[in-house]
C-alpha positions in Angstrom: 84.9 21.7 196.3 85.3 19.0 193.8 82.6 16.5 193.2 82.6 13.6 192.1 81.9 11.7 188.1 80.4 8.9 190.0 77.8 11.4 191.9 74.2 9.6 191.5 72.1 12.4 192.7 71.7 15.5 194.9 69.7 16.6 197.6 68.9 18.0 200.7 68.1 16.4 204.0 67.4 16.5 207.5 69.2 14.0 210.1 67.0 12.8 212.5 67.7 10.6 215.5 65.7 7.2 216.1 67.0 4.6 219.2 70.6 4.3 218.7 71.0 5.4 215.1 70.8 8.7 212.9 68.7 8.5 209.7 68.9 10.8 206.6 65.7 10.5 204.4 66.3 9.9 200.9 64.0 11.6 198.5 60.8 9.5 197.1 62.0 11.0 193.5 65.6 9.8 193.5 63.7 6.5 193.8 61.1 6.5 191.4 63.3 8.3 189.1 66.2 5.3 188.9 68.9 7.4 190.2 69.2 4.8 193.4 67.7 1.2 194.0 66.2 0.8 198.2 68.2 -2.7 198.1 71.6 -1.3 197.2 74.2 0.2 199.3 76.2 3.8 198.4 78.3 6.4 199.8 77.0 9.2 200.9 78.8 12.5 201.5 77.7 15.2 204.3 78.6 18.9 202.9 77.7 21.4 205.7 76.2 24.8 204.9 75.8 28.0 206.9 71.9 29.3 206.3 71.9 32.8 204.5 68.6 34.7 204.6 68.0 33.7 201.3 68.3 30.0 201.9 65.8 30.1 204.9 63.5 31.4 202.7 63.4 28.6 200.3 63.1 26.1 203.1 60.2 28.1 204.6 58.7 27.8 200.8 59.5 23.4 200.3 60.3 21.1 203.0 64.2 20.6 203.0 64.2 17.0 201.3 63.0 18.2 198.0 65.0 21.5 197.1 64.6 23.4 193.5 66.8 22.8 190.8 68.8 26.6 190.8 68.2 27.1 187.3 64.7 27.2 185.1 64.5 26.2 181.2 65.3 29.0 179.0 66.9 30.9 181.5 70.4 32.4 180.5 73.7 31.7 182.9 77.4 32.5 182.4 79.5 29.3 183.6 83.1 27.8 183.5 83.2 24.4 182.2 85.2 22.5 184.9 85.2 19.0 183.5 84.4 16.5 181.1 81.3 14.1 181.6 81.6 10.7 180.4 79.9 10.9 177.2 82.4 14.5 176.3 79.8 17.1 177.5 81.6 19.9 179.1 80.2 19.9 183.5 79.7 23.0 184.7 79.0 23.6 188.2 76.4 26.3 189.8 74.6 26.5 193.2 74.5 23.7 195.5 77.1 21.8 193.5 74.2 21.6 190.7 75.5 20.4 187.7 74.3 21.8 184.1 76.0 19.2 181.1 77.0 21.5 178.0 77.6 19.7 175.2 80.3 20.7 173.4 81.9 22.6 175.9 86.0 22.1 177.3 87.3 22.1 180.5 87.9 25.7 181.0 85.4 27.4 178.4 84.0 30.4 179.6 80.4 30.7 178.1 77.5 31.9 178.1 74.3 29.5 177.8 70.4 28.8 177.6 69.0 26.3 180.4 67.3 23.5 177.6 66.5 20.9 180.4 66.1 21.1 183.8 66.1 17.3 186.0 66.0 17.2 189.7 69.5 16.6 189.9 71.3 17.9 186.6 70.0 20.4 183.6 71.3 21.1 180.3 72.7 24.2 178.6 72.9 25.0 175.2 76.1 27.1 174.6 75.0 30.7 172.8 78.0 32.7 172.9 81.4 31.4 173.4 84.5 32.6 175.8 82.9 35.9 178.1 
């Protein structure tokens, strides 16, 4: 699945039916945080997902809207860099679509990296050993 450069943020949600409409709750977070403005318009993409055990027992843990970032800080992953951000930061894609920013990374880098940052909708990796 390809995503997007101009993707603002990330999330889970429930649709929900009210009169003659169908509403998808945006996140308080993705608010506050500046990632969208309430008076604005956007696009908004549906991706459907089949529940595995294991994601039934996150939503049993935190209500649907607000999911976990897949990754914690300090915490050691092996991606593929599968494009380049705006700013030249090799994007490399995990769970959920989740992106992790790895600064200088290229498109096609296999590495190996240490979580630095985690946001809501994006965390940073700091690569520690190069082509795996």
């Amino acid at each position: 699945m390809e995503i997007s450069d101009k993707l603002l943020c990330l999330f889970n949600a429930d649709i929900r039916a009210e009169d003659d409409q169908y509403i998808v709750e945006v996140p308080k977070r993705e608010i506050e945080t500046g990632s969208l403005d309430p008076d604005e318009t956007y696009r908004v993409a549906l991706i459907s997902r089949s529940a595995t055990s294991e994601d039934e027992s996150i939503e049993r843990e935190q209500p649907s809207s607000e999911p976990q970032p897949p990754v914690e800080p300090e915490e050691l992953r092996y991606v593929e860099i599968e494009d380049i951000g705006k700013q030249g930061d090799g994007i490399a894609r995990v769970e959920r679509g989740y992106v992790i920013i790895v600064p200088d990374a290229e498109v096609g880098d296999r590495v190996k990296i240490e979580i630095s940052e985690v946001k809501s909708n994006f965390a940073v990796g700091e690569v520690i050993e190069e082509e795996i």
